[in-house]
C-alpha positions as CSV (number, residue, x, y, z in Angstrom):
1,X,63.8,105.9,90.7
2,X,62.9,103.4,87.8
3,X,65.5,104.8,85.7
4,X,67.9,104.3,88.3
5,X,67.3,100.3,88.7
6,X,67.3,99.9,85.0
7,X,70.6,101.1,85.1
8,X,71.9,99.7,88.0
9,X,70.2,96.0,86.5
10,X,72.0,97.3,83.1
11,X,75.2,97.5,85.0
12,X,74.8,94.2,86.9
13,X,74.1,92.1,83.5
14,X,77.5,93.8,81.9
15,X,79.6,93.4,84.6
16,X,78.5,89.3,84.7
17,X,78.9,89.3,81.1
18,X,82.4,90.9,81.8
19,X,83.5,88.1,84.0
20,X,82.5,85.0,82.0
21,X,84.7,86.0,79.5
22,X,87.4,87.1,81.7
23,X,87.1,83.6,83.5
24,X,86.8,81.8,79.6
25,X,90.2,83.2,78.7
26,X,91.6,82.4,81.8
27,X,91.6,78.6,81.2
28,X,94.1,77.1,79.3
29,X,94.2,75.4,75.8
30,X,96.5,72.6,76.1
31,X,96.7,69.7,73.4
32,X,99.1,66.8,73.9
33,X,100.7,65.9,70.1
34,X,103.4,65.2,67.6
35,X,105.3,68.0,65.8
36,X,104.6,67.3,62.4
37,X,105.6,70.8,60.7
38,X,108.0,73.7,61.9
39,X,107.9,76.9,59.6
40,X,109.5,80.1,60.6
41,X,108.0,80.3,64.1
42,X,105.0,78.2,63.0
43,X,104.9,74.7,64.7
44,X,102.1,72.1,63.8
45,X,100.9,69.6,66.3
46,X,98.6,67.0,65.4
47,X,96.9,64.9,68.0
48,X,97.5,61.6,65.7
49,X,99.5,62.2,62.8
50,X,98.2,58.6,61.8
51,X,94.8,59.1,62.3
52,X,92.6,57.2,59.3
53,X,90.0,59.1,58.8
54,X,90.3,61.3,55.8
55,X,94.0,60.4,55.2
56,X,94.7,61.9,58.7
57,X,92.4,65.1,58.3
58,X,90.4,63.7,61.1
59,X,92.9,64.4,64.0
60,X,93.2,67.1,66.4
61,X,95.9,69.9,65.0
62,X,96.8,73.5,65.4
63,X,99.1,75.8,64.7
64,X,101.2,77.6,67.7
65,X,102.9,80.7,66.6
66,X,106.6,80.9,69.0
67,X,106.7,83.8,70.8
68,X,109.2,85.7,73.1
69,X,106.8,85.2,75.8
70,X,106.8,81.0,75.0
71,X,108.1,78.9,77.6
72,X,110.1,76.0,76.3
73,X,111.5,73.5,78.6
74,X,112.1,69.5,78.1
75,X,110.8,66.8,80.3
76,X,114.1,65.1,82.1
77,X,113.8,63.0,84.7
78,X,110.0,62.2,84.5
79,X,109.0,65.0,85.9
80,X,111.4,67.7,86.5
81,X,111.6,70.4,83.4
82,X,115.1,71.6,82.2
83,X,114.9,75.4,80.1
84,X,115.1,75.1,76.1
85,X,115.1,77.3,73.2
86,X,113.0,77.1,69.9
87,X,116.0,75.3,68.1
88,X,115.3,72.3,70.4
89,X,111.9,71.9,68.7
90,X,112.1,69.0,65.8
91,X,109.3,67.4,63.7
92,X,108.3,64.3,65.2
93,X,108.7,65.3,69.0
94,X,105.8,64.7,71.6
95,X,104.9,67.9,73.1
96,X,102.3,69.5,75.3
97,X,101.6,72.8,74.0
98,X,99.3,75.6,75.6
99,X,97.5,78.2,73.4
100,X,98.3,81.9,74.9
101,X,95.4,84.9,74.2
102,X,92.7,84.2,71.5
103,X,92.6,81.1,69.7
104,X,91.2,81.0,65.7
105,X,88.3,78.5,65.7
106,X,89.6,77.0,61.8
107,X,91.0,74.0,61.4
108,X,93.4,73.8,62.3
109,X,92.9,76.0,64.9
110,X,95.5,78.8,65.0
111,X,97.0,81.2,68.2
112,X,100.4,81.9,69.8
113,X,101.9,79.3,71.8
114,X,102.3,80.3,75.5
115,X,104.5,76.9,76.7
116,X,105.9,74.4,75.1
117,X,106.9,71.1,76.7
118,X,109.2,68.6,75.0
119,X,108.6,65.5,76.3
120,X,111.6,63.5,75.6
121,X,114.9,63.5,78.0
122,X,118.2,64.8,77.2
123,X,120.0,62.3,74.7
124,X,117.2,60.5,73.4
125,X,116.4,60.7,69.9
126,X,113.1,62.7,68.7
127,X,110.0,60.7,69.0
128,X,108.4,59.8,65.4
129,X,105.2,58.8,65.0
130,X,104.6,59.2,61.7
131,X,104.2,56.1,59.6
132,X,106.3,57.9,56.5
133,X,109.3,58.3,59.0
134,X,110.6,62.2,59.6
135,X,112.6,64.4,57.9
136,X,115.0,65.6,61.2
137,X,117.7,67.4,59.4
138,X,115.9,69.0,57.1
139,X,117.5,67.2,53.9
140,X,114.2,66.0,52.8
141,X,115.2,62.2,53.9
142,X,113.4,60.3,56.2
143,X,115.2,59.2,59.3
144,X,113.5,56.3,61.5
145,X,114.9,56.6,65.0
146,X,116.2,53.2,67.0
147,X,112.8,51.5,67.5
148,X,110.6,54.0,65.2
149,X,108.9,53.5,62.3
150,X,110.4,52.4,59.0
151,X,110.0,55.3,56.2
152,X,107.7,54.4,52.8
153,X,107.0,56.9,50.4
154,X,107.6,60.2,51.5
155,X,108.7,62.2,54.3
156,X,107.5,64.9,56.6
157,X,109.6,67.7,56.0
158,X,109.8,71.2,57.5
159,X,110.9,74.4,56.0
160,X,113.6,76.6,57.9
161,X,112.4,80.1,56.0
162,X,112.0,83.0,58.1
């Protein structure tokens, strides 16, 4: 009989333990940032590209790996989301990005992207927030979009290797 509650007490503590984690992953990991790097299927968003402390090694960053199972869509309309694919993604968009599965606790952090949101509408040129201006073609030549930030030294680039 004693054995019997021990094991049934045994059983009771694992299957609590069982679903905390279960309801832990459950929740999402969302952060709200700038596309400041795209590499292969690699995107880096920083919280504040800008941020002062530490030449900008204080803000909130990760890296989201693209997927097949990432959902893309842009923000059009204010609130209604169109479909898009990863070649809509450009450095120096606002996005909200939700981590998918396990996340790396570094910094940045590091985990596969489950959706991506581009929050910009149809037409508009990509956000930059980024003092240094961005590089949006890839030609390694800051562009400052109509009422963006005017480029000094430097440029935020991103490399298009697979």
């Amino acid at each position: 009989m004693k054995k019997s509650l021990v094991l049934l007490g045994a059983f009771l503590a694992m299957l609590l333990v069982g679903s905390a984690v279960a309801v832990a992953q459950t929740e999402p990991d969302t952060h709200l940032g700038v596309i400041t790097s795209i590499s292969g299927t690699q995107v880096l968003v920083e919280e504040d590209p800008q941020d002062p402390i530490f030449g900008g090694m204080g803000s909130e960053k990760g890296y989201f790996t693209v997927i097949g199972e990432t959902g893309i869509s842009l923000l059009v309309g204010g609130d209604a989301l169109a479909p898009a694919v990863f070649e809509d993604l450009q450095v120096g968009q606002l996005v909200e990005i939700t981590y998918a599965g396990p996340v790396l606790e570094s910094y940045p952090s590091q985990g596969d992207a489950g959706s991506i949101v581009i929050l910009a509408g149809p037409g508009e040129e990509p956000l930059c927030n980024i003092a240094e201006g961005c590089d949006f073609d890839g030609d390694g030549v800051a562009e400052v979009p109509s009422g963006g930030y005017a480029p000094t030294a430097g440029a935020v680039q991103y490399d298009n290797a697979s």
